[in-house]
C-alpha positions as CSV (number, residue, x, y, z in Angstrom):
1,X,-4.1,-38.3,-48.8
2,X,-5.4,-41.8,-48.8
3,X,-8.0,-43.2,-46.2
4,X,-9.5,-46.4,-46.0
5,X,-13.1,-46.6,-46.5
6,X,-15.7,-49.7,-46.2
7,X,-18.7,-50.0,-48.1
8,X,-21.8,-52.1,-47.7
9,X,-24.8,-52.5,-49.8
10,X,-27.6,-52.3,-47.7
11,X,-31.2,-54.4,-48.4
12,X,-32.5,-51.7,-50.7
13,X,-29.3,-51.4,-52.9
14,X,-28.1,-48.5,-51.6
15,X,-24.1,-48.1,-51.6
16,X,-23.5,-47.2,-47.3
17,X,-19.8,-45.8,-47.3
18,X,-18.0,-44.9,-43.9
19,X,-14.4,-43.7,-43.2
20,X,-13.5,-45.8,-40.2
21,X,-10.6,-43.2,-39.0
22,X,-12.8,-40.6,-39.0
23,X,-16.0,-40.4,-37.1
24,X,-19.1,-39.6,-38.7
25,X,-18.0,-39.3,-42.4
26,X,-20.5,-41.5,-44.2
27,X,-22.5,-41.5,-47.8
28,X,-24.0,-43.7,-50.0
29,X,-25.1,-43.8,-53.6
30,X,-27.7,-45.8,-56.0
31,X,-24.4,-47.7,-57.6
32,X,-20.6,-48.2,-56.1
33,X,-19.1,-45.5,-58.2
34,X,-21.4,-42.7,-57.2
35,X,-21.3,-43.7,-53.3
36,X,-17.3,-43.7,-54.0
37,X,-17.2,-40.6,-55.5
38,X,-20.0,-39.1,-53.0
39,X,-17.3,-40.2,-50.0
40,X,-14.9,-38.4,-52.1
41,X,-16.7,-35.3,-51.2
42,X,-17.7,-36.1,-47.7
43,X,-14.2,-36.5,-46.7
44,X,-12.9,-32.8,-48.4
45,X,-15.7,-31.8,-46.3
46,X,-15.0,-33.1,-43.4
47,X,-10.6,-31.9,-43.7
48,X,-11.8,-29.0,-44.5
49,X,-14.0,-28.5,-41.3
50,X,-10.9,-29.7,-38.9
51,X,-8.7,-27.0,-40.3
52,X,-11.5,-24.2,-40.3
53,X,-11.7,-25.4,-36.7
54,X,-8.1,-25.3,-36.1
55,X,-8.3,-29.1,-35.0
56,X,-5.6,-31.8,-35.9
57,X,-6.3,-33.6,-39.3
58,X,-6.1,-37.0,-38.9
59,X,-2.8,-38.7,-40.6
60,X,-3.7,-40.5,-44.5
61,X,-3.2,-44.4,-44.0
62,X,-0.4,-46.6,-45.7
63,X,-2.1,-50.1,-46.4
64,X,-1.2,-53.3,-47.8
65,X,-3.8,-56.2,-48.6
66,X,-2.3,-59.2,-47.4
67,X,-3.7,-62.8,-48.5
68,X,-3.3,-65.7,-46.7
69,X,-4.5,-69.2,-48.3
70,X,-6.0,-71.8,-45.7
């Protein structure tokens, strides 16, 4: 399954990553690859909740990057 994620580095350096499509799931990490990988985690976690709950898991994403030049 595939979902988007966004990350931010906040003011002390930290790597803030959050599933926008579904609420809640966020980590971090000291570099990008950890915070990546931490995400990872957080969002088994969080599948794994929904079904142990017997709620709907949320559909993966398809996604294109699309660039426009001004």
């Amino acid at each position: 399954m595939k979902y988007r994620v966004l990350i931010e580095q906040d003011e002390d350096g930290i790597y803030v990553v959050e599933v926008p499509s579904l609420p809640g799931c966020i980590s971090q990490g000291r570099t990008r690859s950890e915070a990546l990988s931490n995400i990872k985690e957080a969002i088994e976690a969080y599948l794994e909740s929904l079904r142990a709950h017997d709620e709907p898991v949320l559909p993966s994403i398809d996604e294109e990057v699309v660039e426009v030049v001004l």
